[in-house]
ZAMARGU-4260 file (C-alpha; in steps of 0.2 Angstrom, whole numbers, plus 5000, padded with zeros to 4 digits):
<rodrens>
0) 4894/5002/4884 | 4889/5015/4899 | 4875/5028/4894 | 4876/5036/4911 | 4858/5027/4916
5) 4855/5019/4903 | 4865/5004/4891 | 4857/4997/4877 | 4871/5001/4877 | 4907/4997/4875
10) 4994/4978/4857 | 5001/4967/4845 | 4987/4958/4834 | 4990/4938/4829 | 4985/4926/4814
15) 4969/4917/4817 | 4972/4902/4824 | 4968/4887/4836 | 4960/4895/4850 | 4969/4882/4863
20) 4985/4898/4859 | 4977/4909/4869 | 4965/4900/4883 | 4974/4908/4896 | 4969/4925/4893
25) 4953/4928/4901 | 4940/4936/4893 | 4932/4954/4899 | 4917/4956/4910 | 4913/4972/4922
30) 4923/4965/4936 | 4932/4950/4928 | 4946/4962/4925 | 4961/4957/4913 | 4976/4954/4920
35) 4991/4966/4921 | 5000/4968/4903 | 5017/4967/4912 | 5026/4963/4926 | 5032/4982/4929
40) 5012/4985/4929 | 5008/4972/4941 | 5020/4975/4953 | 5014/4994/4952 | 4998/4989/4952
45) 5000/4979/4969 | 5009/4992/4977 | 4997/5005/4973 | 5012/5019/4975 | 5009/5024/4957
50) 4995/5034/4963 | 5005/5046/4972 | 5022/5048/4961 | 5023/5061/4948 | 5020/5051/4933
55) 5004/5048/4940 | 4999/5066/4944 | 5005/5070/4927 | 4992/5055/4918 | 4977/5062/4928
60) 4981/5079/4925 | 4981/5074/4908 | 4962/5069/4908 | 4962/5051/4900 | 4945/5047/4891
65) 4932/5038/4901 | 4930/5026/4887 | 4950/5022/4888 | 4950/5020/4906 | 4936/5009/4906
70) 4947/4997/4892 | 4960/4999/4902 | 4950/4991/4918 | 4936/4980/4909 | 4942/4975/4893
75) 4952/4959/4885 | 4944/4956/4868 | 4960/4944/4865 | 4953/4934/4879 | 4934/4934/4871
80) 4942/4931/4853 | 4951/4916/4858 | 4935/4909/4868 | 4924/4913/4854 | 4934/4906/4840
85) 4936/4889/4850 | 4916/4889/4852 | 4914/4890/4834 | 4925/4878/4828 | 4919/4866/4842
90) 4900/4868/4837 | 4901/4873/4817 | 4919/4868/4813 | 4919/4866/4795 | 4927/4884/4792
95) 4936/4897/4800 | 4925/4912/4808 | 4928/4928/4798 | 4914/4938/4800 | 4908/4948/4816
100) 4895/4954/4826 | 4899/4964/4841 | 4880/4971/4848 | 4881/4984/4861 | 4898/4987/4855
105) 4902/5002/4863 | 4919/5010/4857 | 4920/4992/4847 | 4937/4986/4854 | 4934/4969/4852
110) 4929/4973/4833 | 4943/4982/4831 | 4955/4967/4837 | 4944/4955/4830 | 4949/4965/4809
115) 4968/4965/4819 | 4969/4946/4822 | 4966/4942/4802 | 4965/4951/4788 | 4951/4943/4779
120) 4940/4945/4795 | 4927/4962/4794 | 4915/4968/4810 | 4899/4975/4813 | 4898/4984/4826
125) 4880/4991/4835 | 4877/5003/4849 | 4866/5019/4854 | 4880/5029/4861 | 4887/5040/4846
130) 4898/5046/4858 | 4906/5030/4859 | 4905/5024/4843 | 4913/5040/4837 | 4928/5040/4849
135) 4931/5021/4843 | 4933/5031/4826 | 4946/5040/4832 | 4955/5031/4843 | 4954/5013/4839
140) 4950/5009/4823 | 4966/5020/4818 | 4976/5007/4824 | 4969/4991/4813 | 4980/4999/4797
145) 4980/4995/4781 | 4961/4993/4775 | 4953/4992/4793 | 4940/5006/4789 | 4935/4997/4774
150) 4933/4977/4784 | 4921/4987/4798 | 4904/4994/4799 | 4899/5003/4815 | 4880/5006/4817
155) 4873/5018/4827 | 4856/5011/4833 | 4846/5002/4844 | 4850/4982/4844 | 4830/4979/4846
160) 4829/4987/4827 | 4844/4986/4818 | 4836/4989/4802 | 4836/5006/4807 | 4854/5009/4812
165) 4863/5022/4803 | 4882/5019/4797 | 4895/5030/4808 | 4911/5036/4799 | 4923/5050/4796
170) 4920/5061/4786 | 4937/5063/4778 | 4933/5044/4770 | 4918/5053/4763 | 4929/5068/4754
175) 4942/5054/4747 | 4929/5045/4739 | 4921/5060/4731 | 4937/5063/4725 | 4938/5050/4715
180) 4922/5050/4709 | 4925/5069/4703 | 4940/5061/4697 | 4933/5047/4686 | 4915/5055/4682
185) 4917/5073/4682 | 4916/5086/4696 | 4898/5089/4692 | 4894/5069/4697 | 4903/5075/4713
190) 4892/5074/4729 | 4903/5081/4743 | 4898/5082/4761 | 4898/5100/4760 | 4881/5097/4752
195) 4873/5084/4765 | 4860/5089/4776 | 4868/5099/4792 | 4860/5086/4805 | 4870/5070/4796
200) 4885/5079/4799 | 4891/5083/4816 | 4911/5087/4819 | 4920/5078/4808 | 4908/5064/4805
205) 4897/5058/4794 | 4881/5046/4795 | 4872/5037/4781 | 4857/5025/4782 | 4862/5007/4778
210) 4856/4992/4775 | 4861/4978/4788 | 4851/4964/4779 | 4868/4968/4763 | 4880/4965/4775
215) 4889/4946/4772 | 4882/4937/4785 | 4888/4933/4803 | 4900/4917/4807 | 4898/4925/4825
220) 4887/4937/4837 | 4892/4941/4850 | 4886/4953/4867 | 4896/4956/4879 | 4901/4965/4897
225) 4883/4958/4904 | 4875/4969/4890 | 4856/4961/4888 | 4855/4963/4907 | 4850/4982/4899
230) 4835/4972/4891 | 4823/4970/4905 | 4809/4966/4897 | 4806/4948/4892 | 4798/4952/4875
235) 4812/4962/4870 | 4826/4949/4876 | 4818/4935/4866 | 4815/4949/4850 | 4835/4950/4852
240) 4840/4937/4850 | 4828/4932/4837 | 4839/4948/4826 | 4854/4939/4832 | 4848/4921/4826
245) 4841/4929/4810 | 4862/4941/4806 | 4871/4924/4807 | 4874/4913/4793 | 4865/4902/4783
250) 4879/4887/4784 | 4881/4887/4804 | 4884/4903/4819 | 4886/4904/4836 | 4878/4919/4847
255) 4890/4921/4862 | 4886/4931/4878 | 4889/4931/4895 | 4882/4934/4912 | 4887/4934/4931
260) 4876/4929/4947 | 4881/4920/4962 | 4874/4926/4980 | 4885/4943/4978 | 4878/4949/4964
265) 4859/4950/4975 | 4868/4964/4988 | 4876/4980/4989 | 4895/4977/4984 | 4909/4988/4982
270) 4926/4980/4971 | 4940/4990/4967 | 4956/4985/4958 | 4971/4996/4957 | 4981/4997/4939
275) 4998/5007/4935 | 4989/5026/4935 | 4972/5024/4944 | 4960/5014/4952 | 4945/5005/4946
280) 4927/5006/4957 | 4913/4996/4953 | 4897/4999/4966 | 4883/4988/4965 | 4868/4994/4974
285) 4854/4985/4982 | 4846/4972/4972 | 4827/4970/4971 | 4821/4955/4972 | 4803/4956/4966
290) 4810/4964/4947 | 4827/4957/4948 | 4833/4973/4947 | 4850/4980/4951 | 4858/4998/4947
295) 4880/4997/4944 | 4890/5012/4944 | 4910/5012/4937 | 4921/5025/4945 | 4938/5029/4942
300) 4949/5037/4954 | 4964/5044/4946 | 4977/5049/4960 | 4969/5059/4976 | 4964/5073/4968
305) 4952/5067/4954 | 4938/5055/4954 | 4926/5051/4939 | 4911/5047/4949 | 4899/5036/4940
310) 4908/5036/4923 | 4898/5022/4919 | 4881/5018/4925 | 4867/5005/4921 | 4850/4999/4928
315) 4849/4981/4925 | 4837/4965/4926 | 4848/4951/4932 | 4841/4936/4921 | 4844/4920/4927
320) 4853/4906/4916 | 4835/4898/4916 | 4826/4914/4909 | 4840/4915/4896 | 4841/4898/4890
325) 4822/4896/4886 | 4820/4915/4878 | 4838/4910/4864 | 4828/4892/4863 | 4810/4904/4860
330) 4818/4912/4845 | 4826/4898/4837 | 4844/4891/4843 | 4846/4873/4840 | 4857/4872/4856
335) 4865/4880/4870 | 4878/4879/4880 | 4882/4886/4897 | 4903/4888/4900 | 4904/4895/4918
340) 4918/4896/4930 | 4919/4901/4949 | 4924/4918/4953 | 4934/4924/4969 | 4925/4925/4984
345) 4918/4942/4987 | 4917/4940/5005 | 4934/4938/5010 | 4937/4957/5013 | 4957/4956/5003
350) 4944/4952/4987 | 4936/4965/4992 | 4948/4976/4993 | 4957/4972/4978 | 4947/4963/4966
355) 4958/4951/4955 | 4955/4934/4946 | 4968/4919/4945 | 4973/4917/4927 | 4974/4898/4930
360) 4953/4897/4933 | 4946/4895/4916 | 4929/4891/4910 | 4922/4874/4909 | 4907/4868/4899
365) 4893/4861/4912 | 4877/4855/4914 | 4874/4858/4931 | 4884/4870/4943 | 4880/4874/4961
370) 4877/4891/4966 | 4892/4902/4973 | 4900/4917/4981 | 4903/4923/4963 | 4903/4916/4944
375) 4903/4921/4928 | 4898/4911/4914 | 4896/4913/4894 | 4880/4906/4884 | 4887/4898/4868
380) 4870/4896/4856 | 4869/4886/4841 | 4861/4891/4824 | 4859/4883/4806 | 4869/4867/4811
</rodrens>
């Protein structure tokens, strides 16, 4: 999720089921936004008059997080679950995905939906912002209930060595289990986190070194919201996914990602899409052709009185579906697949203007696919089948 410059990087829950359920909800993306949860919101949203009442000025003035803005405007991880469970039952089948990889996971909403939708699943989730990771602590995984904290591992650590990662928790799940080991063993077996080192303990958080290699083995991996864009360097995108193929399981996994291109995404761009309390920005910048390269800034402007400028911002190496294919193929997938589906047309200056996506457009599986205005695609690879 956004690192300001830098990204290495972030309802009601269901059963686990067939993935065809839930195929109309599309999946997240920077500027595939989900669609409105409700009718009252879409009609707001269209209107764009909730700006200016004062329920509106009361929710800016309250000061929403960045991070829940930005799940607000990017994020459907009901969408990505469906599309991912139907990926793995399509090219492992066998058994039902339960266990998660979510790189780059920012404030792991999707990891946090994915322990929601069944409760034998458990998540892994990966990022370098702390401040993300430890704002998912607070304000998502709180919501999983029952023994969400226990199914989930958040790592805080760089993708590129996640042998390294340290595990992110609170510190209050620290003090209950040295409790019970005063409890069962005696208060001088009792290691409380009054006597950790001061630098492993910040605010009501705790960190520990952990081995990844001991965690049960990945069904799926998944990285999303154009994340290994961050990677610009071939060496370090094939070194990726070679972690990637290595965390998934033995008897069959998928890596899922996903990417956008068309002729937009090579020039300066401006989208915005209105929700019920505030607007979402996302500014592209010129794109340079000789590395690739393209900077993104998010903004949101909550009523006309407060903008987060550059809430969000990235610098990233546009790969082509090409460059991808042969660096997952490099480290060791057995096959890959390209679901892609057509975006609307930036050019048309309503689009522009107010960014939204059809709910009927879904992706289809291709093997060849002619450039347009605007797509978005997901890369479904293969591993241990």
């Amino acid at each position: 999720m956004g690192k300001r410059g830098k990204k290495h990087r972030e309802p009601q829950g269901r059963r686990g089921g067939d993935a065809s359920d839930e195929e109309d909800i599309l999946p997240s993306s920077a500027y595939d936004v989900p669609p409105p949860t409700n009718d009252r919101e879409h009609q707001e949203s269209e209107s764009g008059e909730e700006e200016d009442d004062d329920g509106g000025r009361a929710w800016a003035a309250a000061a929403p997080s960045k991070f829940h803005l930005y799940q607000l405007s990017v994020q459907s991880p009901k969408g990505d679950i469906s599309y991912m469970q139907k990926f793995f039952l399509m090219y492992v089948g066998g058994r039902f995905p339960l266990h998660l990889q979510e790189d780059f996971c920012g404030t792991a909403l999707l990891s946090c939906e994915w322990l929601r939708s069944d409760p034998r699943r458990t998540a892994i989730g990966v990022d370098l912002d702390l401040e993300a990771l430890n704002w998912c602590l607070e304000n998502n995984l709180n919501k999983v209930g029952g023994d969400g904290c226990s199914r989930i591992s958040l790592l805080h650590g760089n993708v590129l060595c996640p042998q390294e990662a340290c595990l992110v928790k609170h510190q209050v799940e620290d003090l209950v289990k040295d409790l019970a080991l005063s409890d069962k063993n005696g208060a001088s077996e009792s290691v409380t986190t009054n006597e950790r080192d001061d630098s492993e303990v910040q605010g009501c958080f705790t960190y520990a070194s952990v081995k990844i290699d001991a965690l049960p083995n990945r069904d799926i991996v998944c990285a999303f919201n154009y994340s290994c864009c961050c990677l610009q360097k071939r060496k370090d995108l094939v070194l990726y996914f070679k972690h990637a193929f290595n965390a998934l399981s033995k008897k069959g996994g998928i890596f899922v990602m996903d990417l956008y291109g068309g002729v937009s995404s090579e020039c300066k761009l401006h989208l915005r899409r209105r929700f019920s309390n505030f607007t979402y920005v996302w500014e592209q910048a010129e794109f340079d052709i000789i590395n690739r390269r393209t900077k993104i800034s998010l903004h949101f402007h909550l009523g006309k009185q407060q903008i987060i400028r550059h809430a969000f911002s990235y610098d990233w190496r546009l790969w082509s579906l090409p460059e991808i294919k042969d660096c997952l193929e490099e480290a060791g997938f057995q096959s890959i697949h390209v679901w892609i589906r057509k975006m609307p047309d930036t050019t048309d200056n309503q689009n522009s203007e107010e960014f939204t996506v059809s709910r009927d457009v879904k992706y289809e599986m291709v093997a060849s696919f002619q450039q347009q205005d605007a797509w978005n695609a997901y890369i479904v690879s293969v591993a241990n089948v």
